[in-house]
LOLUM-533269 format. One record per residue (C-alpha): residue number from 1; residue in three letters; x, z, y. Coordinates in Angstrom, 3 decimals, decimal comma. Last residue first. Layout:
BEGIN
PT; NUM; ALA; X; Z; Y
...
END
This chain:
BEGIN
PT; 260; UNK; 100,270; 54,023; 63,733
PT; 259; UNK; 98,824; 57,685; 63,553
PT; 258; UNK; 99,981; 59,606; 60,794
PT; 257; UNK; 98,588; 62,258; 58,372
PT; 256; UNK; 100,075; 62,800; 55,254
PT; 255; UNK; 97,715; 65,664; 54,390
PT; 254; UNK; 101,248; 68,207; 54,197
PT; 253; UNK; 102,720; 66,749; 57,363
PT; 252; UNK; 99,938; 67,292; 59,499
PT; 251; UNK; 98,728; 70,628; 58,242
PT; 250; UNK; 102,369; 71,799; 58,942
PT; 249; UNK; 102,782; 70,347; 62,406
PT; 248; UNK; 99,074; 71,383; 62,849
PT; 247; UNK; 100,340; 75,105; 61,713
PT; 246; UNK; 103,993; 74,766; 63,786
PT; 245; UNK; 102,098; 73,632; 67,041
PT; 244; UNK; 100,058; 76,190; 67,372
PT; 243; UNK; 102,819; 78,876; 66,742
PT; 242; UNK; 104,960; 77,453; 69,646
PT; 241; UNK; 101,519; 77,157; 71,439
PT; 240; UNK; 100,572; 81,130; 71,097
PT; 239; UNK; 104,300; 81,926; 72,037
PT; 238; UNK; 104,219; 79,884; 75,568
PT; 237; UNK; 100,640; 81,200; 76,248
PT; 236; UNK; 102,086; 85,096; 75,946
PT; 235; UNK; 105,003; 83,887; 77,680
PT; 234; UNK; 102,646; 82,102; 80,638
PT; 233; UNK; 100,633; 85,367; 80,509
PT; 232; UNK; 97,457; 85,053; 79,073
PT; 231; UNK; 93,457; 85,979; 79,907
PT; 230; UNK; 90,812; 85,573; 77,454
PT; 229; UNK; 89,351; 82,551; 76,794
PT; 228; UNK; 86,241; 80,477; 77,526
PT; 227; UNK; 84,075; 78,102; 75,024
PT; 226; UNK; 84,070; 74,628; 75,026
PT; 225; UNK; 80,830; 72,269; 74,054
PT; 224; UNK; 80,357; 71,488; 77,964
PT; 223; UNK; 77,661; 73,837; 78,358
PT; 222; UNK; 80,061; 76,656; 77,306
PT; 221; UNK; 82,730; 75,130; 79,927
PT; 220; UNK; 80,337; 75,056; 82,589
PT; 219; UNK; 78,619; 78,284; 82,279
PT; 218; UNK; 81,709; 80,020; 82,210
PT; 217; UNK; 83,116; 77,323; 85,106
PT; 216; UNK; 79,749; 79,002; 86,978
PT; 215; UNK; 80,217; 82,404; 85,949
PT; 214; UNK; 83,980; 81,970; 87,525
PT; 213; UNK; 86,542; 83,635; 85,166
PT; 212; UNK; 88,246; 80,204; 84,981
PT; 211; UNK; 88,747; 80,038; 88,856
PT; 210; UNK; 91,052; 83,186; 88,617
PT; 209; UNK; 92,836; 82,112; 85,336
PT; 208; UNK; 94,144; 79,149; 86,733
PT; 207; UNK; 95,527; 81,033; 89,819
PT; 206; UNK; 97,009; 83,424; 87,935
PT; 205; UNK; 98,450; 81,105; 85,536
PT; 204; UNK; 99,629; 79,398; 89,073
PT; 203; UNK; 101,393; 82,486; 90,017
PT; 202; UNK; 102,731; 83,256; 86,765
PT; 201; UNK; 104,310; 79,470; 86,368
PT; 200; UNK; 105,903; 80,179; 89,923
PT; 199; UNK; 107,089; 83,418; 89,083
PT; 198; UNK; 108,689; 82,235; 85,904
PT; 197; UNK; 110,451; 78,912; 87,841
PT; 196; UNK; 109,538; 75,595; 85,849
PT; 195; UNK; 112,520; 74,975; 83,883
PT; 194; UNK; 110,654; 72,580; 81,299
PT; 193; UNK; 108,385; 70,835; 83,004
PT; 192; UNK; 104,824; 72,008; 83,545
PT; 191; UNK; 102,089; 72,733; 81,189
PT; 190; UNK; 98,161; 73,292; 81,617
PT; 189; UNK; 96,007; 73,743; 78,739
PT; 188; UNK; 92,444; 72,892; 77,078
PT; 187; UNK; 91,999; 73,510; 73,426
PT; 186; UNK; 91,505; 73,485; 69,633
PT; 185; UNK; 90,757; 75,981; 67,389
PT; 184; UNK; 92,698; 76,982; 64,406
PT; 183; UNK; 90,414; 79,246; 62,165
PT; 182; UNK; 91,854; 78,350; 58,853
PT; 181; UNK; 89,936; 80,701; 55,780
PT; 180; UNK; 87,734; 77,612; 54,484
PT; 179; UNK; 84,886; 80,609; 52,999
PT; 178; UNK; 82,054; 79,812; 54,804
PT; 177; UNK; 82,972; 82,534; 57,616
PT; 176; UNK; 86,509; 81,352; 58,044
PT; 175; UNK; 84,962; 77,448; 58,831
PT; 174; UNK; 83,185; 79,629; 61,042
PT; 173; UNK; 79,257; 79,997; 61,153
PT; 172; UNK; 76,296; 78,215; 62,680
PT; 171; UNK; 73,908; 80,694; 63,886
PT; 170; UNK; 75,160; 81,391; 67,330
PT; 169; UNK; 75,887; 77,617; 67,975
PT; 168; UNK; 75,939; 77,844; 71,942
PT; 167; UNK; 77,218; 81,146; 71,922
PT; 166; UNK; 79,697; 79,481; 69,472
PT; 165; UNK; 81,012; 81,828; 66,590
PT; 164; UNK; 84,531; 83,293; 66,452
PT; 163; UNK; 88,030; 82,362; 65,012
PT; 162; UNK; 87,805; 78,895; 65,394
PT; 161; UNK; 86,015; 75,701; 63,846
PT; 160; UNK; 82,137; 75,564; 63,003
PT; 159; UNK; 80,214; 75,338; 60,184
PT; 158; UNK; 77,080; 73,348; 58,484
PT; 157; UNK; 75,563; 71,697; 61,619
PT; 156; UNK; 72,101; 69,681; 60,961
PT; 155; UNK; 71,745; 66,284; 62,851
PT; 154; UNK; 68,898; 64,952; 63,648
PT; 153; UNK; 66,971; 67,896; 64,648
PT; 152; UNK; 67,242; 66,791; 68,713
PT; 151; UNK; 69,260; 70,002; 69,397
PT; 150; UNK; 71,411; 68,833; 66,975
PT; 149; UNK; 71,332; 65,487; 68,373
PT; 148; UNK; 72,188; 66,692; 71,623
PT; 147; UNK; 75,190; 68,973; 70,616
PT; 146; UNK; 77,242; 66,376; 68,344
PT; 145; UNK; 79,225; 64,316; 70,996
PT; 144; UNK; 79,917; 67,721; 73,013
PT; 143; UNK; 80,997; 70,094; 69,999
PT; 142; UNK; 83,623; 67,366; 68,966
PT; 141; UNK; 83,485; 66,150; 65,790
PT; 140; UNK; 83,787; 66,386; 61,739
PT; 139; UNK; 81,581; 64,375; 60,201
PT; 138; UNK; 79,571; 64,908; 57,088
PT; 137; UNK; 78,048; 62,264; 54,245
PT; 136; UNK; 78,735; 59,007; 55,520
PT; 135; UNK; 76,533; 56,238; 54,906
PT; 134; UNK; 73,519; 58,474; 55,241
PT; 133; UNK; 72,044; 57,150; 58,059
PT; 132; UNK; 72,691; 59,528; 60,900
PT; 131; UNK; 76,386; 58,936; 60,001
PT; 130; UNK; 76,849; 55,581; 59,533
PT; 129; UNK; 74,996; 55,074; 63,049
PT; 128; UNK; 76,700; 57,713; 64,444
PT; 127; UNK; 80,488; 56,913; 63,901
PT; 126; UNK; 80,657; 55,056; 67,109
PT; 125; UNK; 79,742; 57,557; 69,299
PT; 124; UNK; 82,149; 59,619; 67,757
PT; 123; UNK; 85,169; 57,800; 68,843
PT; 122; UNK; 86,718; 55,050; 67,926
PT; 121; UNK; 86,122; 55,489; 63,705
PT; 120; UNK; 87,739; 57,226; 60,986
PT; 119; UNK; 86,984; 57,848; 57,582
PT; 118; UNK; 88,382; 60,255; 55,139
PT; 117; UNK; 87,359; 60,175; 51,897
PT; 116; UNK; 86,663; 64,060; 50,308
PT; 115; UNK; 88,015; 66,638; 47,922
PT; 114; UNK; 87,753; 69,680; 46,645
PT; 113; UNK; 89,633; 72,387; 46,375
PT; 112; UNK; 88,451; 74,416; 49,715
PT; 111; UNK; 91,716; 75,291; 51,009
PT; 110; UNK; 93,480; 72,018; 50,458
PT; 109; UNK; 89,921; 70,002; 51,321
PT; 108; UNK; 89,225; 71,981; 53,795
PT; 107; UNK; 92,861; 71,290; 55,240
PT; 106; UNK; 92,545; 67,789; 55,313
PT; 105; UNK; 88,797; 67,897; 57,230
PT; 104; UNK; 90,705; 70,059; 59,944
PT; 103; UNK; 93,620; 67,719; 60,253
PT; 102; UNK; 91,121; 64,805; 60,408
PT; 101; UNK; 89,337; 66,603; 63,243
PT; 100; UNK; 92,461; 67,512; 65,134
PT; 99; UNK; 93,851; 63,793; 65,705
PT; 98; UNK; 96,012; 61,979; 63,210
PT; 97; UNK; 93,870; 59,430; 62,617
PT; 96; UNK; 90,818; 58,786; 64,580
PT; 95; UNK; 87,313; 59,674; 65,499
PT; 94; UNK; 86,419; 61,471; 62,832
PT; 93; UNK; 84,180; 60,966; 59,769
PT; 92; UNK; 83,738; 62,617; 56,074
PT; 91; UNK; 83,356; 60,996; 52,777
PT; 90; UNK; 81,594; 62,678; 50,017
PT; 89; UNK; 80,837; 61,582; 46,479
PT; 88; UNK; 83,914; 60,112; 45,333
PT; 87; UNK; 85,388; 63,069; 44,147
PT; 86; UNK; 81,966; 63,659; 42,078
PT; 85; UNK; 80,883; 67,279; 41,348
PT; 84; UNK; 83,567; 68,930; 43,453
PT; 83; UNK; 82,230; 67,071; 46,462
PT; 82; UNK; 78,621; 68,095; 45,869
PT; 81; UNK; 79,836; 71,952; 45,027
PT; 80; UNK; 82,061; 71,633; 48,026
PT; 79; UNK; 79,939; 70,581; 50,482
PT; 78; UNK; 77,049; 72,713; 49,286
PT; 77; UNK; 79,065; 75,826; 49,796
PT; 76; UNK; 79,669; 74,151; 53,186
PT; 75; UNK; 76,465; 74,670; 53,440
PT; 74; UNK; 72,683; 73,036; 53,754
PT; 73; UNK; 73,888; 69,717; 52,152
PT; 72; UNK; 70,589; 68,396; 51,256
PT; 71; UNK; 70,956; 65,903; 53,803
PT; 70; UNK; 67,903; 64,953; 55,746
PT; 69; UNK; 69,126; 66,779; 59,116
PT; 68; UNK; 72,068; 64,832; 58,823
PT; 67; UNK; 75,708; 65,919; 57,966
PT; 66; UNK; 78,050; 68,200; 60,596
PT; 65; UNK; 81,088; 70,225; 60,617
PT; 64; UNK; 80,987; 71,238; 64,236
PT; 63; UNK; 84,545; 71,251; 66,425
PT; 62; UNK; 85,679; 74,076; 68,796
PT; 61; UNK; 87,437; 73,684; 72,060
PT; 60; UNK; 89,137; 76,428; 73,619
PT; 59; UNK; 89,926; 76,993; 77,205
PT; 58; UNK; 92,425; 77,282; 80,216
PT; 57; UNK; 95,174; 78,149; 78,522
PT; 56; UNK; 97,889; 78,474; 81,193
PT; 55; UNK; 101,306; 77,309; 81,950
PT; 54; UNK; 103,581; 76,679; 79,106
PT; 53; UNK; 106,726; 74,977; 80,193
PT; 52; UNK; 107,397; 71,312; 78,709
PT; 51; UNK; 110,503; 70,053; 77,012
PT; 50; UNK; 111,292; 72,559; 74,173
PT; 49; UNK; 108,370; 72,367; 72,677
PT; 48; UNK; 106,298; 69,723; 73,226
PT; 47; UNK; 109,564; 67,360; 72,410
PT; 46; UNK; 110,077; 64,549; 74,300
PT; 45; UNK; 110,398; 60,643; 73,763
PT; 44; UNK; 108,578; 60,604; 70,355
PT; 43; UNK; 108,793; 58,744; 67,313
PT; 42; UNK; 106,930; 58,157; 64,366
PT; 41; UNK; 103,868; 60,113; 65,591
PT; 40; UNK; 101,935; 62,552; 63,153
PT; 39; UNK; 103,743; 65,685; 62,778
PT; 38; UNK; 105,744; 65,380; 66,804
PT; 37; UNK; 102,074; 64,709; 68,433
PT; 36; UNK; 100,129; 67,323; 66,861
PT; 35; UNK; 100,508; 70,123; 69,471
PT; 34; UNK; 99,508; 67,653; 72,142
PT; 33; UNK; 96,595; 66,294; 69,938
PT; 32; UNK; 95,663; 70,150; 71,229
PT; 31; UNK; 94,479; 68,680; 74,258
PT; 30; UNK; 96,510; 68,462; 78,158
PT; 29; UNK; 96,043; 69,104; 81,781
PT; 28; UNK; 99,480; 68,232; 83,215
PT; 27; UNK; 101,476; 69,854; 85,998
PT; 26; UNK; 103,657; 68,168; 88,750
PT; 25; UNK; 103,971; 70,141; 91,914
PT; 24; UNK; 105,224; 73,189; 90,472
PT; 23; UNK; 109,022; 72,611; 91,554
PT; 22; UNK; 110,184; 71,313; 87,855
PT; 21; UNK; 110,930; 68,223; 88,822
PT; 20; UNK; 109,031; 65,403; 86,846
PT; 19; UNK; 110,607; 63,994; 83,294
PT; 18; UNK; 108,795; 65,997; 81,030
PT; 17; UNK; 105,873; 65,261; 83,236
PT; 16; UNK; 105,825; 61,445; 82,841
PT; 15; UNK; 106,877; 61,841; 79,064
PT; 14; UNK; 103,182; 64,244; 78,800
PT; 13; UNK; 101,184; 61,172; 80,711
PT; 12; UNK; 102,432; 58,736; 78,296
PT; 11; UNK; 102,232; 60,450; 75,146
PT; 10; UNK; 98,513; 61,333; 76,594
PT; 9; UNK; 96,835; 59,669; 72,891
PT; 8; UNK; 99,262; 56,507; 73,580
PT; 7; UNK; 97,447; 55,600; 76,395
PT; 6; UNK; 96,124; 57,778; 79,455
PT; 5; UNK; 97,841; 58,758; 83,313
PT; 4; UNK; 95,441; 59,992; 85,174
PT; 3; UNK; 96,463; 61,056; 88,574
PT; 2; UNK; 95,132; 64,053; 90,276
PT; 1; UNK; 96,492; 65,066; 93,889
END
């Protein structure tokens, strides 16, 4: 049985889990903000960490660096020329603090040496307008939200996040590519509660990974603006998050990122 539990960016949901049995019956489907949560939250009622058991990742989830097809920002060379110009020059869009696109946008800025105004909106449908408009120079958003009106020519894509190029972006290149060497992605994973049996965390990573390799959740996941991964074990997975959640922790507490 599925049962969505939203509000407080899936703080809700996650404290539901921490405090489930850990039998294997109660799992949650979760983001990177996940990861985030402790850097940019005052207070929290569990710890990512050391309440949850690492189950599977399921997939990755880039996000486009974007401006509109009438920009003359062609780059993120450009980006940083225009923004080292004029400090006031650029201002960038997300849809909300604290989450992974303001984190990313932060550390371009501390990699990049330049520097931009952050802006955030409810969600990237709401940012359009200023974008496709000029009010806001670039945006910073989820491969999904941005993909038709690339295809459309309205909006021009100047890098992606991750460690590897998008099959469904082939030309666009990394952040790492253009220079912005961070190539933390975000993703798609499941967790249990802490003290969730080995064996029975293998067995459902198995499981997990079994429908995953399916051409048609391949097919459905690239479509869908995410992009597959290879195979883990739970304490490969378990290691990959601790790590994950150290650099956004660290990228989080360095840009002064909160979320009220």
């Amino acid at each position: 049985m599925k049962e969505n539990k939203s509000g407080a960016s899936g703080n809700i949901g996650a404290d539901s889990v921490a405090r489930s049995a850990p039998d294997g019956y109660t799992l949650m489907l979760t983001a990177a903000p996940f990861a985030i949560a402790p850097a940019v939250f005052k207070s929290l009622s569990f710890d990512p960490v050391k309440d949850f058991t690492p189950v599977a990742q399921i997939a990755s989830v880039p996000l486009l660096v974007v401006t509109r097809a009438e920009s003359p920002l062609r780059s993120i060379a450009d980006l940083a020329a225009a923004a080292k110009k004029d400090g006031n020059a650029i201002s960038y869009a997300t849809f909300g603090n604290g989450a992974p696109p303001h984190l990313v946008g932060e550390r371009m800025k501390s990699l990049g040496g330049f520097h931009m105004t952050h802006v955030p909106y409810k969600g990237g449908q709401a940012a359009l307008p200023d974008i496709l408009s000029g009010q806001i120079g670039v945006a910073i958003m989820d491969v999904v939200s941005m993909t038709p009106l690339i295809k459309a020519g309205r909006l021009r894509a100047l890098a992606i996040t991750g460690p590897k190029r998008s099959p469904a972006f082939p030309e666009v290149p990394t952040l790492a590519q253009a220079s912005i060497p961070f190539d933390t992605v975000g993703w798609y994973a499941v967790f249990g509660p802490a003290g969730l049996d080995p064996a029975i965390a293998t067995r459902l990573n198995a499981a997990l990974h079994k429908v995953m390799a399916r051409p048609d959740m391949r097919s459905l996941l690239i479509d869908g603006g995410s992009m597959p991964v290879d195979p883990q074990t739970p304490a490969q997975w378990a290691a990959a998050f601790k790590d994950n959640v150290q650099v956004w922790g660290q990228v989080a507490r360095e840009s002064g990122a909160s979320v009220d």
